[in-house]
C-alpha positions in Angstrom: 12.4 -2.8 -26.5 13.3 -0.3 -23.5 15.0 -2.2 -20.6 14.3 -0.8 -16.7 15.2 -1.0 -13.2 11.8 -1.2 -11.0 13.1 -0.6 -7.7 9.9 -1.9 -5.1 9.8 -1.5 -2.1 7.6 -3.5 0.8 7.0 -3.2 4.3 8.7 -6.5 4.8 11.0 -7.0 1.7 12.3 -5.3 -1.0 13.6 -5.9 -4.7 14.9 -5.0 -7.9 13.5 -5.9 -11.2 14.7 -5.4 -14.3 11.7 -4.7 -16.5 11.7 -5.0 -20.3 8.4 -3.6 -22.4 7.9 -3.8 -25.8 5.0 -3.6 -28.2 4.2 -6.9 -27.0 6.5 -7.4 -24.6 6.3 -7.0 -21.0 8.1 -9.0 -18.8 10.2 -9.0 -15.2 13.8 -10.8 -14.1 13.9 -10.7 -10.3 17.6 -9.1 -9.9 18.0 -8.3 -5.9 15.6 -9.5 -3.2 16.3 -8.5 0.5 14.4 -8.8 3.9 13.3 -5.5 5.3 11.5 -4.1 8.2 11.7 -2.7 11.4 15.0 -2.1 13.6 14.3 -1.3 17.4 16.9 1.0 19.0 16.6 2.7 22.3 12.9 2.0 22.1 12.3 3.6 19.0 11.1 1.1 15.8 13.3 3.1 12.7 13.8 1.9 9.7 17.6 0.8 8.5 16.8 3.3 5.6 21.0 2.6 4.7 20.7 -0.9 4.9 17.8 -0.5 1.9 19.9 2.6 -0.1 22.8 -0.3 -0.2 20.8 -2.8 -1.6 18.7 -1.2 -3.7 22.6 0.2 -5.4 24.3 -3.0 -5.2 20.6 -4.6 -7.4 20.8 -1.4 -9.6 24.4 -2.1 -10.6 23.8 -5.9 -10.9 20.9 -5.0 -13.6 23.3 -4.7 -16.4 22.2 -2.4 -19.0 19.5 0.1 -18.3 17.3 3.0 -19.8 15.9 4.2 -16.6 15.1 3.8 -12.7 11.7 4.3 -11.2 11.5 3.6 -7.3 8.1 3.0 -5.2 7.2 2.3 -1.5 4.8 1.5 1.2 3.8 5.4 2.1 3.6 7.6 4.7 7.4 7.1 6.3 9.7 10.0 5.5 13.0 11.0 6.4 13.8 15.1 7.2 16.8 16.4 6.0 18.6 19.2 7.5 19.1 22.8 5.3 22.4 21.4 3.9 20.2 18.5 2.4 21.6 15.5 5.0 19.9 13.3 6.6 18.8 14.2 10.4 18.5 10.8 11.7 16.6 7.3 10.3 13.3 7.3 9.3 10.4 6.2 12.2 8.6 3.1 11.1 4.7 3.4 11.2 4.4 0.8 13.3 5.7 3.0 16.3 3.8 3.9 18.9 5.3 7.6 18.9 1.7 8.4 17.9 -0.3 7.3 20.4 -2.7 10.1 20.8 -1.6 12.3 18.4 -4.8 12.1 16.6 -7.2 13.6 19.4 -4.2 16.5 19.4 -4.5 17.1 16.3 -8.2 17.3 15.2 -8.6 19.7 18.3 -6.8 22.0 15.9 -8.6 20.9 12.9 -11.8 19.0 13.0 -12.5 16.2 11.2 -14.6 16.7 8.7 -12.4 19.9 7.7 -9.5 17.7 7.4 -11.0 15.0 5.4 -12.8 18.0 3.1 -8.9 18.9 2.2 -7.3 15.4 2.2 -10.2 13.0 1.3 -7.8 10.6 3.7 -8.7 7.9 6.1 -8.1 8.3 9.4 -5.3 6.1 10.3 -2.7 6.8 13.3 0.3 6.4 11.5 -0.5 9.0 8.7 2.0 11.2 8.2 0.5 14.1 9.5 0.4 12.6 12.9 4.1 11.0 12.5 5.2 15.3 12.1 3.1 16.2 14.9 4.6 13.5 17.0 8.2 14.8 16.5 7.0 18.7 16.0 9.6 19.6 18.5 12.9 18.3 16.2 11.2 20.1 12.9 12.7 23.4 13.8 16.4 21.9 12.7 15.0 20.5 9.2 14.8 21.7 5.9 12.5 19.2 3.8 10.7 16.2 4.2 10.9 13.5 1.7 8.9 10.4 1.6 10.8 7.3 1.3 11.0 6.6 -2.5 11.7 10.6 -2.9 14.4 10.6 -0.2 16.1 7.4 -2.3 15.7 9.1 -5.6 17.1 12.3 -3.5 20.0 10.5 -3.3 20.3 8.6 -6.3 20.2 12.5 -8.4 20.6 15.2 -6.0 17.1 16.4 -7.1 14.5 17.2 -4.0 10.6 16.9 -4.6 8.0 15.4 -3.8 5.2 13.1 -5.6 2.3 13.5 -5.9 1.0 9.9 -5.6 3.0 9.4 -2.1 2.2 13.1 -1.2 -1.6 12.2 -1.6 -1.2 10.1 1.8 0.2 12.0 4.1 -2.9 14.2 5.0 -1.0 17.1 4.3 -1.8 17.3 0.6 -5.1 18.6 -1.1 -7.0 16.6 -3.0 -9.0 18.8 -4.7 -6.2 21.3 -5.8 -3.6 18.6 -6.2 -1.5 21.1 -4.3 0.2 21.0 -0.3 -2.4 21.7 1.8 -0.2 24.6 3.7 -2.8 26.5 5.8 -3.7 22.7 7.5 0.1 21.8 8.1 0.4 25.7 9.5 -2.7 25.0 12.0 -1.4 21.6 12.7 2.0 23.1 14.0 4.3 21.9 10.8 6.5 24.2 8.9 5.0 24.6 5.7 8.6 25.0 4.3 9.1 20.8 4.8 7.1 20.3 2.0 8.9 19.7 -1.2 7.8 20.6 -4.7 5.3 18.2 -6.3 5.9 16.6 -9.3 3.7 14.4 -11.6 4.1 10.5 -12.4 6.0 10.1 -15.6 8.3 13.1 -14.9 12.4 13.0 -14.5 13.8 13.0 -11.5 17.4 14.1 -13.1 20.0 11.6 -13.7 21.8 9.4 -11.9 24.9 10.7 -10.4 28.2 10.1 -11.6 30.2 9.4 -8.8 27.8 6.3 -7.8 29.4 4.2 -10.3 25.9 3.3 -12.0 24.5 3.4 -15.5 24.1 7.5 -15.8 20.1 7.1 -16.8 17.4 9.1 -16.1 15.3 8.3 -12.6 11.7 9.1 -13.7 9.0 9.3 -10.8 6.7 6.7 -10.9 3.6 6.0 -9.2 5.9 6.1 -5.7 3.2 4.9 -3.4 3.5 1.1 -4.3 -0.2 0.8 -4.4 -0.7 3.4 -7.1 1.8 1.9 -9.3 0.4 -1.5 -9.0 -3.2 -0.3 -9.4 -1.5 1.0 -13.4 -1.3 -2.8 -13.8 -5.1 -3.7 -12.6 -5.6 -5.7 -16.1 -9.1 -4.3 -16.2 -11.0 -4.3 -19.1 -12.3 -0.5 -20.5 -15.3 0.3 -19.2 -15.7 -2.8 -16.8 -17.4 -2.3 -13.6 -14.0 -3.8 -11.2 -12.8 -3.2 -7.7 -9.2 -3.8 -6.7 -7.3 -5.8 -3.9 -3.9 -4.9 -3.7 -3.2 -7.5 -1.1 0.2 -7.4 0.7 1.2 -6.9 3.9 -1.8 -4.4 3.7 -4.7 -5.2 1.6 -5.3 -1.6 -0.1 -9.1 -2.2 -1.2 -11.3 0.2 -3.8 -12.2 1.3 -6.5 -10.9 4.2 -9.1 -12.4 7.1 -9.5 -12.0 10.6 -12.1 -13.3 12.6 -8.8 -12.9 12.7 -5.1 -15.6 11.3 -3.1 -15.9 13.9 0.0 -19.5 13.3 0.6 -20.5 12.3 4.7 -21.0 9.0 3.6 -17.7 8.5 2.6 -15.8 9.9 5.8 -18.3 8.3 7.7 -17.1 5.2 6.1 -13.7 5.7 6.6 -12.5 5.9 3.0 -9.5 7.8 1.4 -9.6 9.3 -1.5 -5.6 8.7 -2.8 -4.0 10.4 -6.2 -3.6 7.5 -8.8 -1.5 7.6 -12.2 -2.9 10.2 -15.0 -4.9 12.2 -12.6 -7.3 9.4 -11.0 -9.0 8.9 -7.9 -8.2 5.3 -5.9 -10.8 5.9 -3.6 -9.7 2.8 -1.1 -9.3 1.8 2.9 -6.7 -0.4 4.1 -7.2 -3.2 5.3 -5.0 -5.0 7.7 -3.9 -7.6 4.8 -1.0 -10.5 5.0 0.2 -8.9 7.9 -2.1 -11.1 10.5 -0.9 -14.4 9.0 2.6 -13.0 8.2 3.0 -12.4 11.8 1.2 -15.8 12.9 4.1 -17.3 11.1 6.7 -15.6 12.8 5.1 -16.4 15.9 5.3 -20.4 15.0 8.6 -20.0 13.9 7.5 -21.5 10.5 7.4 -20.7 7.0 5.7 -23.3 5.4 2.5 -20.9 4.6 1.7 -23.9 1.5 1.1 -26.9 3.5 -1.4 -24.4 6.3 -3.6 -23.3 3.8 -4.0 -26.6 2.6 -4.8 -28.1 6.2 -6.8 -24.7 6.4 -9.3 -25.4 3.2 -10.6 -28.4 5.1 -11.0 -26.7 7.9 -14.6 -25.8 9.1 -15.5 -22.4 7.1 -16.5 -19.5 9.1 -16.3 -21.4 12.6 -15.1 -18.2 14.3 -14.1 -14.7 12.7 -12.6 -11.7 14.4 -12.3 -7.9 12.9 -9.2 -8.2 11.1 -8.9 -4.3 11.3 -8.8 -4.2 15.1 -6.1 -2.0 16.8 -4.8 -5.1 18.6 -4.4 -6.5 15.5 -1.8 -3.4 14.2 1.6 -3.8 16.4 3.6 -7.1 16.2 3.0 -10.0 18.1 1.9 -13.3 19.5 -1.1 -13.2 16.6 -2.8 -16.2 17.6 -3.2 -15.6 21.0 -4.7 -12.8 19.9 -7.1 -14.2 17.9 -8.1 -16.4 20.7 -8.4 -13.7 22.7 -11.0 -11.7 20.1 -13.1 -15.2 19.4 -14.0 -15.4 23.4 -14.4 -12.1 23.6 -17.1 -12.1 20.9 -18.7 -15.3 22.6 -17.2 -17.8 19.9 -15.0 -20.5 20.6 -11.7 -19.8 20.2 -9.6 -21.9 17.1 -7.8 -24.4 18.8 -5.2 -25.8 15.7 -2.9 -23.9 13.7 -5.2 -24.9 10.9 -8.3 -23.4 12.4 -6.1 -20.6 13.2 -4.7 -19.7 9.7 -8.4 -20.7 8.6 -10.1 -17.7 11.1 -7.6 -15.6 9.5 -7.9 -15.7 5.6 -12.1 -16.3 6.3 -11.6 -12.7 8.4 -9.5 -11.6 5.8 -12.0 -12.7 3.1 -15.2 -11.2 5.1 -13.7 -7.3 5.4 -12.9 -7.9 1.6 -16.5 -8.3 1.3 -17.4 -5.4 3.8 -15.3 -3.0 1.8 -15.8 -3.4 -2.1 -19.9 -3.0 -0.6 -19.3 0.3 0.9 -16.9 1.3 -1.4 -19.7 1.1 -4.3 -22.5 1.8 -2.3 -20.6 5.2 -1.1 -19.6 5.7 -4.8 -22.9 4.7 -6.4 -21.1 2.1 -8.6 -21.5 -1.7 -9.2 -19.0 -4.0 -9.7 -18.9 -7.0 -11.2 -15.5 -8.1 -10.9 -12.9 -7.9 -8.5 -9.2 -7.6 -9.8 -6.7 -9.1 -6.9 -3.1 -8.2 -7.9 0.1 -8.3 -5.8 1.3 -11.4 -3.3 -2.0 -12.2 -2.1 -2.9 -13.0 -5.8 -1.1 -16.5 -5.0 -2.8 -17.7 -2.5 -5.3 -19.5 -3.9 -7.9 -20.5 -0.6 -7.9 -16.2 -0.2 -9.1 -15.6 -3.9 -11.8 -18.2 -4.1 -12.9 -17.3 -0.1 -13.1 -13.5 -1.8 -15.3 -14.7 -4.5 -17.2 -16.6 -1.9 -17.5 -13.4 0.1 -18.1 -10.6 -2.6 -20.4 -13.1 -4.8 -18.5 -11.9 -7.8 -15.8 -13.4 -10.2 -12.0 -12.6 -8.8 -9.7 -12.2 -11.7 -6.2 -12.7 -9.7 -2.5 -11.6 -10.9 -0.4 -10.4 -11.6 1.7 -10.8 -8.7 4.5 -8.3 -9.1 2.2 -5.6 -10.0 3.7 -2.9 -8.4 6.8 -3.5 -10.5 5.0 -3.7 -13.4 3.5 -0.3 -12.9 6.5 0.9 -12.1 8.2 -0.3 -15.9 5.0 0.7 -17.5 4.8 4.1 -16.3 8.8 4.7 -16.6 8.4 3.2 -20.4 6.1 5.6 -21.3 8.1 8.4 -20.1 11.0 7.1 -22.4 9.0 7.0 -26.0 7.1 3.6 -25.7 4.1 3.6 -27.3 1.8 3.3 -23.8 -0.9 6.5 -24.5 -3.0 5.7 -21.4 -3.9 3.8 -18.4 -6.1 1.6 -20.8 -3.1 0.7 -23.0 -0.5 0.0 -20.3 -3.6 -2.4 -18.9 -3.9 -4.0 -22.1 -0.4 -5.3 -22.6 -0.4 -6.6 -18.7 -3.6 -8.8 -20.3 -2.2 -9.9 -23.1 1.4 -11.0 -21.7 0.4 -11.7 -17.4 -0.7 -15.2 -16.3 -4.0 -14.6 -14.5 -6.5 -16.8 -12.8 -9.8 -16.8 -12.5 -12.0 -18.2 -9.3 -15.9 -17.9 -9.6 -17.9 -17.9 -6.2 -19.3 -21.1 -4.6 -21.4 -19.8 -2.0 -20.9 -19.6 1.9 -23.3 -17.9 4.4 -21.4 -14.9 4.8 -24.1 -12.7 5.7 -24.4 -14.8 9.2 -20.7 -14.3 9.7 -21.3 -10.7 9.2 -24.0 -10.4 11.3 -21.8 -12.3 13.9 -19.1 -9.3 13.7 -21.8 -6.9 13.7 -23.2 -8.6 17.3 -19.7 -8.8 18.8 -18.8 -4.8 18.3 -22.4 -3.8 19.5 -21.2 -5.7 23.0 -18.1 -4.3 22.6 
């Protein structure tokens, strides 16, 4: 029995988990949970990148006894540390609008399709290319940039470098040679010398420091980019035909790969080709996720999420839909007036009760599920037959069955806390457990996960498409 700290990090909370993996064995204690998110100062949305190293310490040191640490995060944030190896100020939050524009900038340097034949990456505003960019001025007084679980696990062991999971998002990184892409972040204006040396999931870190007053383990890299760790515990069966919904605050939505897919169809598509756990491919596009209804709550001051979605699965299905990917739909907000706002623009009248609202939302939600796993396979030249929702969204049951609905496949939902299961999984390995492959680490999360199953019921979900489809054309 090896016993672990999973540090995970979210977008809108974070935890520690103590993690214990056996033959047959694989199980999580919620240590620490905190709130996290955004912190607006003089304008700027940062992240309180202290506030988390605090708690993720005080949860370490709470664990009890350890073997090893393994940290992973929502990607693309980063923090740049001077030559001395301090800290130059708190990381930016995605969410800011510090890159508004930057895009346009940037592909007038590099076009395109030359920056999605080196990156495979979506274009998305927020990627970390674009943060650097933004901020190209300040770069000249740092030394490295490290991405958020890197930059913790900087800190936790005095060791610098980046991986390659994490690195595989920031369209800097080549997807092809597994290597920086240097000659892209040269063209693009970046200092090639920011980039810190890659290393592979499973590998040590170093150990933890002495002075912190922790256990003095090893901190092993793990699938950093919280998506890639949770796609390790996808309890997929071999050689099944399955798509994935990490659902979150983003819904991450794809399938995995052995190779890139670089192909016309696929940029034209918007898909990102991201570097997965033993050398795979989640070939993937984000989807806006949780977020929407997340921030509807807010917005009501409410967060009795249960009893909505109950009102919501008697509410009229596919009365009005909006495209859940929207811009408007990115920065926080009032979210139902802006779902009001899309329904009359789109010629459809507008949901009216918060149960209509929260309906619109997970039937949106549900319909660019749908939209995605289609492309995805059509792109890809794949079927699939089932699709494998793991992470918070797995409990919410009206989302699963409206995504069977929608795909008109079987959904096999859990686990829930798959990110920190990946995270155990791939740290136990690394420490002697008997865990080969992908396929054996998937196997235990079967045999010891409680998952559900929800098989589709119909729905005219083509017409709702269709409707979409209309209301962009106008647009």
């Amino acid at each position: 029995m090896i016993r672990l700290a999973a540090v995970d990090l979210g977008a809108t909370s974070g935890r520690v988990m103590a993690g214990s993996v056996g033959a047959d064995q694989l199980a999580l204690e919620e240590i620490r949970r905190f709130p996290n998110g955004g912190v607006r100062a003089g304008g700027t949305l940062y992240w309180d990148i202290l506030g988390i190293y605090r708690e993720m310490l005080a949860g370490i040191a709470e664990a009890g006894p350890i073997e090893g640490i393994g940290i992973d995060s929502w990607a693309v944030d980063y923090g740049l540390l001077d030559p001395a190896g301090r800290l130059l100020g708190n990381p930016v939050h995605y969410r800011d609008s510090r890159t508004d524009g930057v895009l346009a900038r940037v592909v007038e340097k590099v076009p395109e399709r030359e920056l999605y034949d080196f990156t495979g990456l979506q274009q998305l505003p927020f990627n970390t290319l674009y943060q650097l960019v933004s901020e190209v001025d300040r770069l000249a007084a740092a030394g490295t940039m490290l991405l958020i679980p890197d930059l913790l696990g900087y800190w936790l062991t005095g060791s610098v470098g980046g991986e390659r999971t994490n690195a595989s998002t920031t369209q800097l990184y080549d997807v092809r040679s597994r290597a920086w892409a240097t000659g892209l972040a040269e063209r693009a204006g970046i200092p090639p010398r920011l980039l810190p040396p890659l290393r592979d999931p499973g590998s040590v870190l170093g150990t933890v420091r002495p002075d912190l007053g922790l256990p003095e383990v090893p901190v092993i890299a793990v699938g950093s980019h919280d998506t890639a760790s949770a796609v390790v515990a996808v309890p997929a069966e071999p050689g099944a035909n399955f798509a994935y919904i990490s659902s979150g605050t983003w819904s991450l939505v794809g399938l995995e790969l052995d190779e890139p897919e670089l192909g016309d169809a696929a940029r034209a598509a918007n898909f990102t080709n991201e570097g997965g756990v033993d050398g795979t491919i989640r070939f993937l596009r984000n989807v806006m996720g949780l977020w929407v209804l997340t921030e509807t709550l807010r917005t009501w001051a409410t967060g009795d999420l249960a009893s909505l979605l109950k009102e919501a699965a008697d509410a009229p299905p596919l009365a009005a839909v909006v495209d859940i990917d929207a811009p408007e739909f990115l920065p926080p907000g009032d979210m139902p007036a802006r779902i009001r706002r899309a329904c009359e623009a789109s010629g459809q009248r507008p949901p009216e009760s918060r149960a209509e609202i929260v309906r619109c939302i997970v039937d949106s939600l549900a319909l660019a599920y749908r939209r995605t796993v289609r492309q995805a396979a059509e792109v890809a030249g794949r079927t699939v037959d089932v699709v494998h929702v793991v992470g918070g969204g797995a409990r919410n049951e009206l989302l699963c069955q409206l995504t069977a609905d929608a795909c008109d496949v079987p959904v096999l939902a859990g686990p829930v806390e798959a990110a920190a299961l990946g995270n155990v999984l791939v740290q136990a390995r690394a420490l002697g457990a008997d865990l080969p492959d992908l396929a054996a680490m998937r196997a235990l999360v079967r045999r010891t996960q409680p998952l559900r199953r929800y098989r589709p019921s119909g729905g005219d979900w083509a017409a709702a498409e269709a409707r979409l489809s209309d209301a962009r054309d106008v647009a």
